[in-house]
Structures are given as structure tokens and as C-alpha cells.
C-alpha positions in Angstrom: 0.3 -28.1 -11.1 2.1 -26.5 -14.2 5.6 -26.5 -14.2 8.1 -23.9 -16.4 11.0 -25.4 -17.9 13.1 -23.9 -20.8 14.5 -26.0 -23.5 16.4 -25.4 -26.6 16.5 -27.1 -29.9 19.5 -28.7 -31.7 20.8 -30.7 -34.5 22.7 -34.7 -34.0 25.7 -34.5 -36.3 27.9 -36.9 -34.6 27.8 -40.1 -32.3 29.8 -37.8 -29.9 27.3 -34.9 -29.7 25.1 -37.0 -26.9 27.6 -38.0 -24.5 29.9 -34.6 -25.2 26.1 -32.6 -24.0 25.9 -35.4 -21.2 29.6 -33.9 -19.9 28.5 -30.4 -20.5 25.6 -30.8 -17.8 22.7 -30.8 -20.6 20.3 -33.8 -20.9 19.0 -34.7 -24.6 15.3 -35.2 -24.8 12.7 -35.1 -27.3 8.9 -33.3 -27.9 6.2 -35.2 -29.7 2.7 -35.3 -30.7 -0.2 -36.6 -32.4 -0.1 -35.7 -35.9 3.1 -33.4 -35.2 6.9 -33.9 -35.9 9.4 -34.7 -33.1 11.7 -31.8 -31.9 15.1 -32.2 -30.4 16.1 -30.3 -27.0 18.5 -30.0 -24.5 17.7 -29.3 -20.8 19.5 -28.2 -17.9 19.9 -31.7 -15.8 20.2 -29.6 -12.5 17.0 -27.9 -13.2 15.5 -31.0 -14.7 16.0 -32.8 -11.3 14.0 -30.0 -9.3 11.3 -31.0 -11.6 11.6 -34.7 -10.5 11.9 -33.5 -6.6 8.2 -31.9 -7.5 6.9 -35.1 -8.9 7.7 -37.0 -6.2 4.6 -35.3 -4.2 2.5 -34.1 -6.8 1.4 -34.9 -10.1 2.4 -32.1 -12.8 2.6 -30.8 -16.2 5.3 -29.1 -17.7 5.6 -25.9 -19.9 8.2 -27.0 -21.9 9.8 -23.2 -23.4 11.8 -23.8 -26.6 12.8 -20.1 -27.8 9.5 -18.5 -28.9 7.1 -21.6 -28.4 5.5 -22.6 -25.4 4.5 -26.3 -25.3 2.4 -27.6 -22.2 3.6 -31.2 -22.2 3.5 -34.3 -19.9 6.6 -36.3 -19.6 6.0 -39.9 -20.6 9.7 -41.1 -20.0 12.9 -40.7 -18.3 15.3 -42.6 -18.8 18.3 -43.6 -16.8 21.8 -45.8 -16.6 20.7 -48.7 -14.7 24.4 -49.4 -13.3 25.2 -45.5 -12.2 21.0 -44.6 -12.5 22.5 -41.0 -14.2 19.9 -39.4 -16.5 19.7 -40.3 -20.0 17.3 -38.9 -22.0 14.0 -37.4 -21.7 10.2 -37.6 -23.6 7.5 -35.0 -23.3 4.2 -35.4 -24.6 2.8 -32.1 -26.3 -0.6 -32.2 -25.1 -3.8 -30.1 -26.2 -6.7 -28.2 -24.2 -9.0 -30.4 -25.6 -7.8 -33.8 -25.4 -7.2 -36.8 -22.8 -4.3 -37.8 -21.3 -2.8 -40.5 -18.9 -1.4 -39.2 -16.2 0.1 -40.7 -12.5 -1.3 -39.5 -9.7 0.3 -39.9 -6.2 -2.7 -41.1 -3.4 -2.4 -39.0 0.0 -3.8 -40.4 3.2 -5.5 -38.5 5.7 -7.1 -38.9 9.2 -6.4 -41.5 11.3 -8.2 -45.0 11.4 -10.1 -46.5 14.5 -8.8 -49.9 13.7 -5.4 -48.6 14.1 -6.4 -47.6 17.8 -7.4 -51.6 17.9 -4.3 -52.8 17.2 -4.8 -53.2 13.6 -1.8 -52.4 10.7 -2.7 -49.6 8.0 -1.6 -51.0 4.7 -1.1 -48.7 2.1 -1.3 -51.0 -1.4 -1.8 -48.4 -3.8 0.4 -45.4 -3.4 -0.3 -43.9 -7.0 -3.0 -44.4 -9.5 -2.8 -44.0 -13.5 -5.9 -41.4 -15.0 -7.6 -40.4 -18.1 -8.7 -37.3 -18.0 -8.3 -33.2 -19.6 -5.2 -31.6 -18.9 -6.7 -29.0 -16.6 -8.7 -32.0 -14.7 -5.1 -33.6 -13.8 -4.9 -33.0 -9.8 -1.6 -32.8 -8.0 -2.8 -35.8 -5.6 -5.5 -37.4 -4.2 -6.8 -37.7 -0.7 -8.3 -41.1 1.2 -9.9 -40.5 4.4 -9.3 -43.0 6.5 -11.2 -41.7 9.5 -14.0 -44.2 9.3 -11.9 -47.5 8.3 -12.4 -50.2 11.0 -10.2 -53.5 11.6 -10.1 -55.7 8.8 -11.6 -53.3 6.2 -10.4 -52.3 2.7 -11.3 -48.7 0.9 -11.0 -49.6 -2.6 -10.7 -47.8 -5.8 -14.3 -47.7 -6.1 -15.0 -45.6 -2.7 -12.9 -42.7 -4.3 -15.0 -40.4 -6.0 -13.0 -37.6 -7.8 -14.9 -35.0 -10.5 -13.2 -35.8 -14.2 -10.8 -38.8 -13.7 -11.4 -41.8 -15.1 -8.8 -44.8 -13.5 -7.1 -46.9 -15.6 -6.9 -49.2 -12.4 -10.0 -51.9 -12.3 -12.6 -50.6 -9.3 -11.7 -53.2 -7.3 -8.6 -52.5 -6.7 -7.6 -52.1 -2.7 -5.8 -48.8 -1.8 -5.5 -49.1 1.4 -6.1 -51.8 4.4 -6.6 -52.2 8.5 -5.2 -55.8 8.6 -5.6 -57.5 11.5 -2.6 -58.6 13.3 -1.9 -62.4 13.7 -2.5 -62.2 17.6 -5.7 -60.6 17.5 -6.5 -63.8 15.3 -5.0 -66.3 17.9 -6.4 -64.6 21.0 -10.1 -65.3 19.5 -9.5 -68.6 17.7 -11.3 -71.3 19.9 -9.7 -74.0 22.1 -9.7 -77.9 21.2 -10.6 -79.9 23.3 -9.8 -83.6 23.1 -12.4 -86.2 22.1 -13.6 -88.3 24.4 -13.6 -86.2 27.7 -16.0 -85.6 30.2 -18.9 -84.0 28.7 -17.7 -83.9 25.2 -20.0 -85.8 22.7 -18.5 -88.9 20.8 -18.6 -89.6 17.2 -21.7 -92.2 18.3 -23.6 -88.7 18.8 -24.2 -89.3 22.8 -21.7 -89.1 25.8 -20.6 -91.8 27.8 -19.9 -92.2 31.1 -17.1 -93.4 32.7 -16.7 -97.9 32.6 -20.1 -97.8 29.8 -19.7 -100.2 27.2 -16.0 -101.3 28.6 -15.8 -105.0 29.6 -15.1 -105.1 33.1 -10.9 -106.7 34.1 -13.2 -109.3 36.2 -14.7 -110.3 32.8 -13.3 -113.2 30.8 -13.3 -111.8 27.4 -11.8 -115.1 25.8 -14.1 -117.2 23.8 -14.4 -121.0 24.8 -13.9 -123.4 21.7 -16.6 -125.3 21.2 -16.1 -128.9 22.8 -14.0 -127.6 25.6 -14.6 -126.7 29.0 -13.6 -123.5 31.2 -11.3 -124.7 33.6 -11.4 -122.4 37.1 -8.4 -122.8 38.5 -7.4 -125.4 41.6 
């Protein structure tokens, strides 16, 4: 999606000038490319933040107007005040027709996942994914079906076939999961049962039955020293 955005040049003469444009409702922000020298603009913060509303759903690219130029651009930066998180100061990236870019693209599920109907968890890992590709290739998102993930499976980035696109993400990277919840795992895991009961093999290999191989209480287990004679008793 293209977006229109008018700019307009100017000139730093002071430390002031920044933070006097800040006041004034403008943001500072600069246009660069390969090969080309940097230009200095000022936008409109209230209409550069119905810009940001837009890329929080979609990928875009911007056609930056400064007076008589058009440049289509992508913005590679924003920065912001990290106590107040006010706007700063923008960077566009002029782009060409003919070349690559990097560009973040927000993932979209759709459908809904029989291991959900299970009892399974969808997990959502990746929620956008960094291209390469031409300009007009960029899409504004990109759908996963989940209609066919089962409990305990993973789509990863490999499964997503998209015309033009090249991710910057390793293949095996997980977008999104059915985990299986903890009591699914503890309602199947099997039941202990103590050594040495009825019918449960020893470590000897064979089971025993009840009073084999145990000396009797009638039994005298002790030993008689050699020289000396059991005594019964009177």
C-alpha cells in the first residue's frame, strides 16, 4: 500500500531550530539514498501519526511530496523520547523501481484450528516477518491458514509460500503453534506402580509369590559357632 505524505525542505541554522519545530507541531526528518545526498524535511506530526495508525495493520510505502518531487520511500526509523515516547525524528529510505528492499511485514491468521477444538492453545510466535523483495512485490500482510493445524503442530516459515519475497527470517523459524495444554499431558502420562506388588516383575526378571525365598519366623536364622551346641529351651 502507497501512502501520500507531503514534506517540505529546510535549512538548521541554530541548536534552537529542532526543538522550536518540535513546539510548532512539525517533526524533523531526513530523505536518503544510495548514491544520492540527504535532504532535510519537516512533517506534520498529526498526519505523520495517521501514517503509523496504517502501519500498525499493514505494511506500506510512502510517497514522500517535497514541493515539485515525488519520492516513493520506505521509512527505516522513527525515533522517539524514551521517558515521554514523543516523536523525534524521522528516516525515509528513497527507494527505486528496480531495486530490493527490506521491508516488515505484519503475519495475519486465518481460519480456525482443529486442535483448538481439542483443547489445545494457538501460539502465535511470529507476528511480523522482515522481506527482501521489489518495491511493488512488498504486500500489506500475510495470511497463515490455520484450518488444518492439529494439536501439537507447528507451521513454520517454511510452509508459507508467497510469489517475490525472500525472508530474512531462517525457514525454520515457528510462526505459529497448537501447544498442548499441561492436563492433556497428565491425563495420558501412565501410572507407577510400586515395585514389588502382585504381579509386577522384580528386578531378578521373574515374580514372586507371596513367603518365596523369605525364611520362615519358625526358622532359626542364627548361625551356631562352631564347638557349641543349640540349646532348646527347658
Amino acid at each position: 500500500m502507497i501512502v501520500d505524505l507531503q514534506a517540505t525542505t529546510y535549512i538548521r541554522q541554530t541548536k534552537g531550530d529542532i526543538n522550536r519545530m518540535r513546539k510548532n507541531g512539525l517533526l524533523p526528518a531526513v530523505i536518503y539514498g544510495h548514491g544520492e545526498e540527504s535532504i532535510r524535511v519537516s512533517i506534520e506530526q498529526k498526519e505523520f501519526k495517521k501514517v503509523l495508525e496504517i502501519m500498525q495493520k499493514q505494511a506500506i510505502t510512502v510517497n514522500l511530496k517535497v514541493e515539485d518531487t515525488e519520492y516513493l520511500c520506505v521509512i527505516k526509523s522513527i525515533q522517539h523520547n524514551p521517558a515521554t515516547d514523543q516523536l523525534l525524528h524521522i528516516d525515509f529510505q528513497h527507494i527505486h523501481k528496480g531495486e530490493k528492499i527490506k521491508a516488515l511485514v505484519p503475519i495475519h491468521i486465518i481460519g480456525e484450528a482443529p486442535g483448538i477444538k481439542e483443547g489445545g492453545i494457538l501460539d502465535q510466535r511470529l507476528h511480523e516477518v522482515k522481506v527482501r523483495c521489489l518495491p511493488a512485490d512488498i504486500p500489506t500482510h500475510i495470511d497463515v491458514d490455520v484450518s488444518g493445524l492439529e494439536l501439537g503442530r507447528t507451521i513454520h516459515l517454511y510452509d508459507i509460500k508467497h510469489e517475490g519475497l525472500e525472508f530474512e527470517h531462517g525457514e525454520e523459524t515457528p510462526v505459529v503453534s497448537v501447544l498442548v495444554p499441561r492436563a492433556i499431558v497428565e491425563e495420558v502420562k501412565p501410572v507407577a506402580v510400586p515395585e514389588g506388588e502382585e504381579g509386577v516383575p522384580s528386578e531378578e526378571g521373574g515374580e514372586k509369590e507371596e513367603g518365596e525365598g523369605v525364611p520362615s519366623a519358625k526358622e532359626d536364622t542364627k548361625e551356631t559357632k562352631k564347638g557349641e551346641t543349640k540349646q532348646s529351651p527347658k
